[in-house]
C-alpha atoms as one frame of an Amber mdcrd trajectory, in Angstrom:
protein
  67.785 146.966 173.308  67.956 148.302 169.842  64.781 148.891 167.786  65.839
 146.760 165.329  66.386 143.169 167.746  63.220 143.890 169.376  61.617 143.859
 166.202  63.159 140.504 165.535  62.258 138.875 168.854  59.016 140.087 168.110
  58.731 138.519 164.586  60.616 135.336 165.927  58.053 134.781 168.583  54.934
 135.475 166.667  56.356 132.605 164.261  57.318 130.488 167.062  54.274 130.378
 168.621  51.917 129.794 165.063  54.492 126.720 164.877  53.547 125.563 168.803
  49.932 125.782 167.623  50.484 123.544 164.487  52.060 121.269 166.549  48.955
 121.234 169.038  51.951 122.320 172.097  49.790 124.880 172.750  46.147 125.965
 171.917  44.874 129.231 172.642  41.565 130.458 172.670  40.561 132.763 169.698
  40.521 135.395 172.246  43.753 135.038 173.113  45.580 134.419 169.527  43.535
 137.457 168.408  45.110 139.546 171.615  48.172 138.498 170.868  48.074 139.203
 166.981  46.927 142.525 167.631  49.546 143.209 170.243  52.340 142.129 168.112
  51.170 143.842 165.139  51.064 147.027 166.668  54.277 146.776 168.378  55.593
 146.293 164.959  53.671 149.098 163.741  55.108 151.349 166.210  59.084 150.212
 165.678  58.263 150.546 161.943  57.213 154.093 162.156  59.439 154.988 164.797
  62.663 154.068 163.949  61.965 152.148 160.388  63.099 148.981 161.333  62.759
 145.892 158.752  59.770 143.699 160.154  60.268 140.607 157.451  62.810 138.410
 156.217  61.921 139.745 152.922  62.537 143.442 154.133  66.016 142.391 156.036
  67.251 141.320 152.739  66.524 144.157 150.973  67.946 146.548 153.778  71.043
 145.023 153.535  71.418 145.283 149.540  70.429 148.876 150.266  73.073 149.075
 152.247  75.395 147.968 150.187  74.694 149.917 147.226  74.924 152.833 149.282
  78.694 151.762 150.363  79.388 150.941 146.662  78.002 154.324 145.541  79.850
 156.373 147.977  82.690 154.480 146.789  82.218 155.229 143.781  81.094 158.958
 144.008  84.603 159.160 145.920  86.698 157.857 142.644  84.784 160.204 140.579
  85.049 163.162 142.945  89.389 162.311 143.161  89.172 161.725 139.290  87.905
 164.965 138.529  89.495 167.263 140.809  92.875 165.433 139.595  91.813 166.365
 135.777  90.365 169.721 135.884  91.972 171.477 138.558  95.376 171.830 137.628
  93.976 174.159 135.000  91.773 176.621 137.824  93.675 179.258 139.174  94.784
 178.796 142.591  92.314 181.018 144.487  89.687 178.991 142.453  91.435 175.723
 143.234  91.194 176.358 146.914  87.843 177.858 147.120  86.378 174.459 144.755
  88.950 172.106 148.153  87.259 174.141 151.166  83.859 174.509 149.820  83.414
 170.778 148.734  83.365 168.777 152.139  81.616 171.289 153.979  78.894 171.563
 150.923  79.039 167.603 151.388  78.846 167.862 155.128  76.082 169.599 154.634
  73.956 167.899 152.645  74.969 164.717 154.477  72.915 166.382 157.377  70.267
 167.145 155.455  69.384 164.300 154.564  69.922 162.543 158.265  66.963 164.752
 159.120  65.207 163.934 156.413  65.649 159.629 156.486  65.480 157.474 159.349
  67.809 154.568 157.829  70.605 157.160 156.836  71.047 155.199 153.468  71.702
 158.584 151.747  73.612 160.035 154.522  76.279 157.217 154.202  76.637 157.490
 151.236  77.053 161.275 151.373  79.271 161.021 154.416  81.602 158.551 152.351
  82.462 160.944 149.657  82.216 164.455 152.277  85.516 162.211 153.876  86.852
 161.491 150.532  86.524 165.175 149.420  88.390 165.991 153.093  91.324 163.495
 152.244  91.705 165.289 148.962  91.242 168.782 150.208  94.037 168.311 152.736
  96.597 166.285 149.954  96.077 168.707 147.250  96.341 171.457 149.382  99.465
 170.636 150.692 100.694 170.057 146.847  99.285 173.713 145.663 101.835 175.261
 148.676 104.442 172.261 148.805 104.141 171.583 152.271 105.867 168.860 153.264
 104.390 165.540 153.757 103.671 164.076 156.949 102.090 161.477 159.149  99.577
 164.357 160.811  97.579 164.145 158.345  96.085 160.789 158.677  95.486 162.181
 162.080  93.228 164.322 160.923  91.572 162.578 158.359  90.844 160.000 161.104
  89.429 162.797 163.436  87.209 163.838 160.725  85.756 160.399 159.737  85.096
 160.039 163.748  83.497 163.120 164.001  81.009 162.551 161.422  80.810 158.825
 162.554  79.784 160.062 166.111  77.428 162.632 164.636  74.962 160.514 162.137
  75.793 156.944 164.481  77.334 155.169 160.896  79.572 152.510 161.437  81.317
 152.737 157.882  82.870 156.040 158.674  83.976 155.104 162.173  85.541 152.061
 160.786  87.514 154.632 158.654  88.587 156.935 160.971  89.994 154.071 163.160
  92.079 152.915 159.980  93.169 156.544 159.371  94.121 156.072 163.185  95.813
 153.186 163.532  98.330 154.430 160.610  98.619 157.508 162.102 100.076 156.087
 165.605 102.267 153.461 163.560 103.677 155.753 161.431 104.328 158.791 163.968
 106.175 155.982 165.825 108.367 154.893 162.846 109.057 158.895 162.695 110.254
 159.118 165.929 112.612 156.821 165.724 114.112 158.402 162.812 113.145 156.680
 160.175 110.625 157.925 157.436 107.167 157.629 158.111 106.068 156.406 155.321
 108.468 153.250 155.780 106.351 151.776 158.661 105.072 148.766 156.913 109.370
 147.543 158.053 108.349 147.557 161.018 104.782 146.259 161.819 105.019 145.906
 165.782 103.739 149.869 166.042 100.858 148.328 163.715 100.243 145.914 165.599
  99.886 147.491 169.276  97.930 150.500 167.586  95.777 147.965 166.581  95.628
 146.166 170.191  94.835 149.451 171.640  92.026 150.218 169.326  90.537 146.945
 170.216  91.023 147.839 174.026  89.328 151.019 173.951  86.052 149.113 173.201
  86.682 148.186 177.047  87.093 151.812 178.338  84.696 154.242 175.821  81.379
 153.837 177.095  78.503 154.085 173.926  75.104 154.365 175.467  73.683 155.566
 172.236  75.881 153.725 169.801  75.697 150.385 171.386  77.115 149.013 168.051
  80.193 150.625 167.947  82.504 148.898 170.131  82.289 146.316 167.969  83.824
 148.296 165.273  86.194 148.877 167.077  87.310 145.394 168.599  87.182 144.261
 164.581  88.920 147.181 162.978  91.761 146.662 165.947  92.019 142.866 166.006
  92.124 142.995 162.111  95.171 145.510 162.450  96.893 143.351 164.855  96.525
 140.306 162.801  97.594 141.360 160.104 100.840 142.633 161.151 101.384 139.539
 163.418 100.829 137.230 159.961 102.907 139.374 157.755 105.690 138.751 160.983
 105.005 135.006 161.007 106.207 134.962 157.105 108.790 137.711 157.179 110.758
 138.426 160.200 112.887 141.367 158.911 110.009 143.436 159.377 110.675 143.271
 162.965 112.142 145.446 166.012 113.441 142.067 167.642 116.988 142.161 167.058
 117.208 138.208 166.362 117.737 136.121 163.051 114.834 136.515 161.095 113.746
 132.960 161.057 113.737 132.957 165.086 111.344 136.007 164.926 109.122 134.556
 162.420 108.788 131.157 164.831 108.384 133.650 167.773 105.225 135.705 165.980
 103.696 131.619 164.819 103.805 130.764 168.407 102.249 134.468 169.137  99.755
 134.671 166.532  98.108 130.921 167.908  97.984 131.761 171.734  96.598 135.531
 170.755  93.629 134.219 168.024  93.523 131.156 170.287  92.704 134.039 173.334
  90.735 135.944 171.440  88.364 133.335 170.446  87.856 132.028 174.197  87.209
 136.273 175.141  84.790 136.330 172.741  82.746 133.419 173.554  83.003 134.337
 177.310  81.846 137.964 175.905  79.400 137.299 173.048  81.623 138.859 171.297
  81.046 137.329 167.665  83.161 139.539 165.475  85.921 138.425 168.127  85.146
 134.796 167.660  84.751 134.971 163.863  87.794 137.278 163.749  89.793 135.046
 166.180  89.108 131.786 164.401  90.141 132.662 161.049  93.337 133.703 161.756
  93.856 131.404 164.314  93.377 128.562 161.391  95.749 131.036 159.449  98.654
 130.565 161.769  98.037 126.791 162.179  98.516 126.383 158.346 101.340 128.999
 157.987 103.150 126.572 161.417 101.978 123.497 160.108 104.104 124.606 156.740
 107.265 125.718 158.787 106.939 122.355 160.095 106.054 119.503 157.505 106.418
 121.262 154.066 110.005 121.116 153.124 110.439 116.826 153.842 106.739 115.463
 153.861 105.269 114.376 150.483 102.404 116.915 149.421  99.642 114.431 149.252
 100.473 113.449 152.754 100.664 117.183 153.970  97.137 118.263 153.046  95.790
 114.503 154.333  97.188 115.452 157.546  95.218 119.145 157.227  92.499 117.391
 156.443  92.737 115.260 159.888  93.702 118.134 161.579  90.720 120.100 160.539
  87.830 117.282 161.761  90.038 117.568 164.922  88.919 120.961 165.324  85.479
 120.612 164.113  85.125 117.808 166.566  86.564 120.701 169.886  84.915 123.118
 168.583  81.817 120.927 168.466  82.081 119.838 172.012  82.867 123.659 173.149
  79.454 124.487 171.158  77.655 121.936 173.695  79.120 122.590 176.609  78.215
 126.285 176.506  74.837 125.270 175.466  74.756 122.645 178.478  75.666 126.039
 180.722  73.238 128.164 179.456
Protein backbone atom coordinates (compact mmCIF):
# COMPACT_ATOMS: atom_id res chain seq x y z
CA UNK A 1 0.00 0.00 0.00
CA UNK A 2 1.25 3.40 -0.84
CA UNK A 3 2.15 5.92 1.90
CA UNK A 4 -0.13 8.18 0.72
CA UNK A 5 -3.72 5.71 0.96
CA UNK A 6 -2.62 4.58 4.23
CA UNK A 7 -2.53 7.96 5.33
CA UNK A 8 -6.04 8.39 4.09
CA UNK A 9 -7.51 5.24 5.66
CA UNK A 10 -5.96 6.47 8.59
CA UNK A 11 -7.54 10.00 8.51
CA UNK A 12 -10.89 8.39 7.22
CA UNK A 13 -11.11 6.15 10.21
CA UNK A 14 -10.11 8.52 12.90
CA UNK A 15 -13.16 10.68 11.46
CA UNK A 16 -15.33 7.77 11.18
CA UNK A 17 -15.07 6.69 14.42
CA UNK A 18 -15.45 10.56 16.26
CA UNK A 19 -18.79 10.35 14.04
CA UNK A 20 -19.77 6.62 15.70
CA UNK A 21 -19.18 8.34 19.04
CA UNK A 22 -21.51 11.35 18.28
CA UNK A 23 -23.91 9.07 17.29
CA UNK A 24 -23.56 7.09 20.73
CA UNK A 25 -22.76 3.60 18.13
CA UNK A 26 -19.97 3.29 20.06
CA UNK A 27 -18.50 4.67 23.39
CA UNK A 28 -15.10 4.15 24.38
CA UNK A 29 -13.52 4.63 27.50
CA UNK A 30 -11.17 7.72 27.78
CA UNK A 31 -8.50 5.21 27.91
CA UNK A 32 -9.20 3.86 24.91
CA UNK A 33 -10.08 7.12 22.64
CA UNK A 34 -6.85 8.54 24.14
CA UNK A 35 -4.89 5.13 22.84
CA UNK A 36 -6.29 5.40 19.84
CA UNK A 37 -5.64 9.26 19.27
CA UNK A 38 -2.21 8.79 20.12
CA UNK A 39 -1.77 5.81 17.87
CA UNK A 40 -3.19 7.49 14.92
CA UNK A 41 -1.41 10.61 15.43
CA UNK A 42 1.79 9.11 15.41
CA UNK A 43 1.22 6.93 12.54
CA UNK A 44 0.53 10.11 10.78
CA UNK A 45 3.51 11.61 12.17
CA UNK A 46 5.63 8.95 10.88
CA UNK A 47 4.06 8.87 7.02
CA UNK A 48 4.41 12.69 7.23
CA UNK A 49 8.06 12.64 7.89
CA UNK A 50 8.75 9.69 6.01
CA UNK A 51 7.46 10.03 2.82
CA UNK A 52 5.57 13.66 3.18
CA UNK A 53 2.31 12.55 2.56
CA UNK A 54 -0.77 15.15 2.85
CA UNK A 55 -2.59 14.22 6.24
CA UNK A 56 -5.76 16.82 5.69
CA UNK A 57 -8.25 17.65 3.25
CA UNK A 58 -6.88 21.04 3.48
CA UNK A 59 -3.25 19.75 2.64
CA UNK A 60 -4.65 17.34 -0.37
CA UNK A 61 -5.91 20.41 -1.96
CA UNK A 62 -3.04 22.27 -1.83
CA UNK A 63 -0.77 19.28 -3.07
CA UNK A 64 -2.63 19.04 -5.98
CA UNK A 65 -2.49 22.93 -6.98
CA UNK A 66 1.20 22.37 -6.30
CA UNK A 67 1.14 20.01 -8.62
CA UNK A 68 -0.25 21.69 -11.09
CA UNK A 69 1.71 24.72 -11.07
CA UNK A 70 4.62 22.66 -11.31
CA UNK A 71 3.16 21.01 -14.73
CA UNK A 72 2.20 24.57 -15.88
CA UNK A 73 5.70 25.89 -15.07
CA UNK A 74 7.57 23.20 -16.74
CA UNK A 75 5.36 23.94 -19.50
CA UNK A 76 6.10 26.98 -19.57
CA UNK A 77 9.94 26.93 -18.85
CA UNK A 78 9.78 24.51 -22.03
CA UNK A 79 8.20 27.42 -24.44
CA UNK A 80 10.71 29.76 -23.14
CA UNK A 81 13.66 27.38 -23.37
CA UNK A 82 12.34 26.50 -27.50
CA UNK A 83 11.71 30.36 -27.81
CA UNK A 84 15.06 31.31 -27.05
CA UNK A 85 17.20 28.81 -28.52
CA UNK A 86 14.99 29.50 -31.82
CA UNK A 87 15.97 33.43 -31.46
CA UNK A 88 19.46 33.55 -30.40
CA UNK A 89 21.08 30.66 -31.77
CA UNK A 90 21.04 31.06 -35.29
CA UNK A 91 23.46 33.87 -34.57
CA UNK A 92 26.20 31.42 -32.26
CA UNK A 93 28.63 29.80 -34.22
CA UNK A 94 28.11 26.25 -34.73
CA UNK A 95 30.62 24.75 -32.27
CA UNK A 96 28.87 27.16 -29.77
CA UNK A 97 25.44 26.12 -31.00
CA UNK A 98 26.16 22.52 -30.28
CA UNK A 99 28.02 22.83 -27.13
CA UNK A 100 24.77 25.39 -25.67
CA UNK A 101 22.20 21.64 -27.41
CA UNK A 102 24.47 18.92 -25.52
CA UNK A 103 25.18 20.77 -22.43
CA UNK A 104 21.51 21.91 -21.74
CA UNK A 105 19.58 18.55 -20.95
CA UNK A 106 22.31 17.00 -19.24
CA UNK A 107 22.82 20.44 -17.06
CA UNK A 108 18.88 19.95 -16.69
CA UNK A 109 19.23 16.29 -15.96
CA UNK A 110 21.25 17.20 -13.51
CA UNK A 111 19.76 19.49 -11.54
CA UNK A 112 16.52 17.52 -11.90
CA UNK A 113 18.45 14.97 -9.63
CA UNK A 114 19.47 17.27 -7.40
CA UNK A 115 16.72 18.29 -6.35
CA UNK A 116 14.98 14.55 -6.12
CA UNK A 117 17.52 14.15 -3.33
CA UNK A 118 16.85 17.10 -1.93
CA UNK A 119 12.53 16.96 -1.87
CA UNK A 120 10.45 14.15 -1.03
CA UNK A 121 7.28 15.30 -3.22
CA UNK A 122 9.53 15.85 -6.41
CA UNK A 123 7.48 19.11 -7.13
CA UNK A 124 10.74 20.72 -8.42
CA UNK A 125 12.02 17.68 -10.03
CA UNK A 126 8.92 17.59 -12.39
CA UNK A 127 9.10 20.47 -13.22
CA UNK A 128 12.81 20.27 -14.03
CA UNK A 129 12.37 16.92 -15.72
CA UNK A 130 9.62 18.61 -18.04
CA UNK A 131 11.86 21.14 -19.56
CA UNK A 132 15.42 18.59 -19.32
CA UNK A 133 12.85 16.50 -22.07
CA UNK A 134 11.93 19.60 -23.80
CA UNK A 135 15.61 20.76 -24.06
CA UNK A 136 16.27 16.84 -25.43
CA UNK A 137 13.46 17.23 -28.16
CA UNK A 138 15.14 20.42 -29.23
CA UNK A 139 18.68 19.26 -28.98
CA UNK A 140 17.95 16.33 -31.29
CA UNK A 141 15.61 18.69 -34.00
CA UNK A 142 18.02 21.44 -34.17
CA UNK A 143 20.76 19.30 -34.41
CA UNK A 144 19.63 17.53 -37.19
CA UNK A 145 18.85 21.14 -38.92
CA UNK A 146 22.61 22.52 -38.12
CA UNK A 147 23.92 19.16 -40.34
CA UNK A 148 20.66 18.63 -42.55
CA UNK A 149 20.08 15.25 -41.65
CA UNK A 150 17.20 14.01 -42.89
CA UNK A 151 14.07 13.74 -40.99
CA UNK A 152 12.75 10.70 -39.64
CA UNK A 153 10.38 8.76 -37.46
CA UNK A 154 13.55 7.51 -35.06
CA UNK A 155 13.52 10.25 -33.45
CA UNK A 156 10.35 10.15 -31.56
CA UNK A 157 11.86 6.88 -30.61
CA UNK A 158 14.22 8.36 -28.81
CA UNK A 159 12.62 11.15 -27.37
CA UNK A 160 10.19 8.55 -25.96
CA UNK A 161 13.17 6.46 -24.53
CA UNK A 162 14.40 9.48 -22.87
CA UNK A 163 11.13 10.68 -21.21
CA UNK A 164 10.91 6.81 -19.91
CA UNK A 165 14.15 6.81 -18.65
CA UNK A 166 13.82 9.73 -16.53
CA UNK A 167 10.16 8.65 -15.75
CA UNK A 168 11.56 5.29 -14.34
CA UNK A 169 14.35 7.10 -12.54
CA UNK A 170 12.47 9.95 -10.26
CA UNK A 171 8.88 7.51 -10.32
CA UNK A 172 6.88 10.81 -12.18
CA UNK A 173 4.00 9.94 -14.00
CA UNK A 174 3.97 13.18 -16.27
CA UNK A 175 7.09 12.16 -18.05
CA UNK A 176 6.10 8.54 -18.50
CA UNK A 177 2.88 9.67 -19.91
CA UNK A 178 5.18 11.47 -22.45
CA UNK A 179 7.39 9.02 -23.42
CA UNK A 180 4.43 6.64 -24.14
CA UNK A 181 2.99 9.47 -26.55
CA UNK A 182 6.47 9.90 -28.11
CA UNK A 183 5.96 5.99 -28.42
CA UNK A 184 2.91 5.39 -29.70
CA UNK A 185 3.82 7.89 -32.76
CA UNK A 186 6.87 6.37 -33.16
CA UNK A 187 5.36 2.69 -33.90
CA UNK A 188 2.47 4.38 -36.07
CA UNK A 189 4.56 6.26 -38.03
CA UNK A 190 7.55 3.66 -38.63
CA UNK A 191 4.58 1.54 -39.85
CA UNK A 192 3.21 4.15 -42.33
CA UNK A 193 7.11 4.20 -43.48
CA UNK A 194 7.25 0.82 -44.19
CA UNK A 195 4.70 0.66 -46.28
CA UNK A 196 6.06 3.31 -48.37
CA UNK A 197 4.41 6.06 -47.63
CA UNK A 198 5.88 9.15 -45.70
CA UNK A 199 5.98 9.01 -42.17
CA UNK A 200 4.83 11.94 -41.38
CA UNK A 201 1.44 11.12 -43.31
CA UNK A 202 0.26 8.59 -40.63
CA UNK A 203 -2.62 10.52 -39.31
CA UNK A 204 -4.29 8.73 -43.22
CA UNK A 205 -4.11 5.96 -41.77
CA UNK A 206 -4.99 5.71 -38.00
CA UNK A 207 -5.30 1.76 -37.59
CA UNK A 208 -1.22 1.70 -36.74
CA UNK A 209 -2.47 4.44 -34.09
CA UNK A 210 -4.77 2.67 -32.93
CA UNK A 211 -3.10 -0.91 -32.20
CA UNK A 212 0.08 1.06 -30.87
CA UNK A 213 -2.22 2.38 -28.62
CA UNK A 214 -3.93 -1.17 -27.73
CA UNK A 215 -0.55 -2.48 -27.10
CA UNK A 216 0.48 0.24 -24.77
CA UNK A 217 -2.59 -0.41 -22.81
CA UNK A 218 -1.69 -4.25 -22.81
CA UNK A 219 1.66 -3.92 -21.51
CA UNK A 220 0.11 -2.68 -18.20
CA UNK A 221 -0.81 -6.58 -18.13
CA UNK A 222 2.77 -7.92 -18.74
CA UNK A 223 5.40 -5.06 -17.04
CA UNK A 224 5.39 -5.81 -13.55
CA UNK A 225 5.90 -2.24 -11.23
CA UNK A 226 6.58 -3.25 -7.69
CA UNK A 227 7.88 0.16 -6.92
CA UNK A 228 5.76 2.23 -9.24
CA UNK A 229 2.49 0.69 -8.44
CA UNK A 230 0.91 3.77 -10.19
CA UNK A 231 2.17 3.41 -13.41
CA UNK A 232 0.24 0.90 -15.15
CA UNK A 233 -2.34 3.06 -14.98
CA UNK A 234 -0.59 5.49 -17.12
CA UNK A 235 -0.24 3.35 -19.24
CA UNK A 236 -3.80 1.68 -19.71
CA UNK A 237 -4.98 5.66 -20.07
CA UNK A 238 -2.30 6.98 -22.35
CA UNK A 239 -3.08 3.62 -24.63
CA UNK A 240 -6.88 3.52 -24.45
CA UNK A 241 -6.83 7.35 -25.16
CA UNK A 242 -4.66 6.55 -28.38
CA UNK A 243 -6.96 3.91 -29.46
CA UNK A 244 -9.98 6.00 -29.07
CA UNK A 245 -9.10 8.50 -30.65
CA UNK A 246 -8.17 6.97 -33.82
CA UNK A 247 -11.27 4.65 -33.67
CA UNK A 248 -13.56 8.15 -33.39
CA UNK A 249 -11.70 10.01 -36.00
CA UNK A 250 -12.57 6.40 -38.17
CA UNK A 251 -16.21 6.47 -37.08
CA UNK A 252 -16.46 10.15 -38.85
CA UNK A 253 -14.01 9.68 -41.68
CA UNK A 254 -13.47 6.40 -43.23
CA UNK A 255 -10.80 7.35 -45.85
CA UNK A 256 -8.42 7.32 -43.18
CA UNK A 257 -8.59 3.68 -43.28
CA UNK A 258 -6.54 0.44 -44.50
CA UNK A 259 -10.02 -1.37 -45.15
CA UNK A 260 -10.32 -1.33 -48.73
CA UNK A 261 -14.29 -0.68 -48.61
CA UNK A 262 -16.48 2.51 -49.40
CA UNK A 263 -15.80 4.89 -46.89
CA UNK A 264 -19.21 5.09 -45.43
CA UNK A 265 -19.15 1.11 -44.81
CA UNK A 266 -15.85 1.63 -42.82
CA UNK A 267 -17.09 4.45 -40.86
CA UNK A 268 -20.39 2.12 -39.78
CA UNK A 269 -17.82 -0.73 -39.22
CA UNK A 270 -15.46 1.53 -36.62
CA UNK A 271 -19.37 2.91 -34.84
CA UNK A 272 -20.17 -0.66 -34.30
CA UNK A 273 -16.30 -1.14 -33.08
CA UNK A 274 -15.87 1.82 -31.05
CA UNK A 275 -19.39 0.71 -28.80
CA UNK A 276 -18.48 -3.06 -28.19
CA UNK A 277 -14.59 -1.88 -27.40
CA UNK A 278 -15.62 1.27 -24.75
CA UNK A 279 -18.61 -0.95 -23.96
CA UNK A 280 -15.60 -3.83 -23.02
CA UNK A 281 -13.52 -1.66 -21.59
CA UNK A 282 -15.87 -0.32 -19.12
CA UNK A 283 -17.05 -3.95 -17.90
CA UNK A 284 -12.74 -4.78 -17.60
CA UNK A 285 -12.46 -2.04 -15.60
CA UNK A 286 -15.11 -2.53 -13.14
CA UNK A 287 -14.16 -6.28 -12.93
CA UNK A 288 -10.45 -4.71 -12.41
CA UNK A 289 -10.89 -1.52 -10.36
CA UNK A 290 -9.62 -0.13 -12.99
CA UNK A 291 -11.14 3.55 -12.80
CA UNK A 292 -9.22 5.39 -15.46
CA UNK A 293 -10.58 2.35 -17.64
CA UNK A 294 -14.11 2.93 -16.54
CA UNK A 295 -13.96 6.74 -16.75
CA UNK A 296 -12.01 6.39 -20.01
CA UNK A 297 -14.40 3.68 -21.36
CA UNK A 298 -17.60 5.54 -20.59
CA UNK A 299 -16.90 8.70 -22.21
CA UNK A 300 -16.21 7.51 -25.36
CA UNK A 301 -18.50 4.91 -25.23
CA UNK A 302 -21.33 7.87 -24.88
CA UNK A 303 -19.16 9.43 -27.78
CA UNK A 304 -19.91 6.69 -30.23
CA UNK A 305 -23.59 6.38 -29.14
CA UNK A 306 -24.11 10.09 -30.14
CA UNK A 307 -21.83 10.02 -33.26
CA UNK A 308 -24.38 6.35 -34.25
CA UNK A 309 -27.33 7.82 -32.95
CA UNK A 310 -26.52 10.83 -35.68
CA UNK A 311 -25.73 8.32 -38.60
CA UNK A 312 -29.02 7.08 -37.70
CA UNK A 313 -31.80 9.77 -36.90
CA UNK A 314 -30.15 13.11 -37.98
CA UNK A 315 -30.71 13.50 -41.63
CA UNK A 316 -35.01 12.72 -41.47
CA UNK A 317 -35.95 13.27 -37.68
CA UNK A 318 -36.93 16.83 -36.62
CA UNK A 319 -34.11 18.32 -34.26
CA UNK A 320 -36.27 18.90 -31.29
CA UNK A 321 -37.28 15.31 -31.47
CA UNK A 322 -33.57 14.09 -31.89
CA UNK A 323 -32.12 15.54 -28.68
CA UNK A 324 -35.69 14.47 -26.75
CA UNK A 325 -34.84 11.08 -27.74
CA UNK A 326 -30.96 11.70 -26.26
CA UNK A 327 -32.42 12.89 -23.52
CA UNK A 328 -34.50 9.45 -22.99
CA UNK A 329 -31.72 7.63 -24.00
CA UNK A 330 -29.46 9.11 -21.45
CA UNK A 331 -31.92 8.34 -18.11
CA UNK A 332 -31.82 4.88 -19.83
CA UNK A 333 -28.32 4.66 -19.06
CA UNK A 334 -28.30 6.38 -15.82
CA UNK A 335 -31.01 4.01 -14.79
CA UNK A 336 -28.24 0.51 -16.02
CA UNK A 337 -25.67 2.05 -14.87
CA UNK A 338 -27.51 2.64 -11.60
CA UNK A 339 -28.56 -0.91 -11.20
CA UNK A 340 -24.83 -2.15 -12.23
CA UNK A 341 -23.67 0.34 -9.27
CA UNK A 342 -25.96 -1.90 -6.83
CA UNK A 343 -25.42 -5.00 -7.90
CA UNK A 344 -21.65 -4.76 -7.44
CA UNK A 345 -22.30 -3.22 -4.17
CA UNK A 346 -24.85 -6.18 -3.34
CA UNK A 347 -21.54 -8.54 -4.27
CA UNK A 348 -19.18 -6.91 -2.32
Amino acid sequence: MKPQQRADRLRILREELENLERKHILDLTEEQRSGLEKHLAESLRQLAARADVDTSDEERRLSLGMRAISALGGLAFCAALALFLARYLPLWPVWLQVAVLVAAPVALLGAADLAAGRERTLYFATLLTLVAIAAFVVDLSVLGAIFNVTPTPNALAAWGLFALALAYHFGLRLPLAAGLVSLICWVATTSTHWRGLWWQDFPDRLEDLAAAGLAVAAASLLLRHSRWVDFPAVYRLIGLLAFFFAVFILCVEGRQSHLPLESRTVERIYQTLGLVTSAGVVWLGIVRAWKEAVNTGAAFFAIYLLVRLIDWWWSWMPQYLFFLLLGVIALGLLWVFKRLRARLRRAA
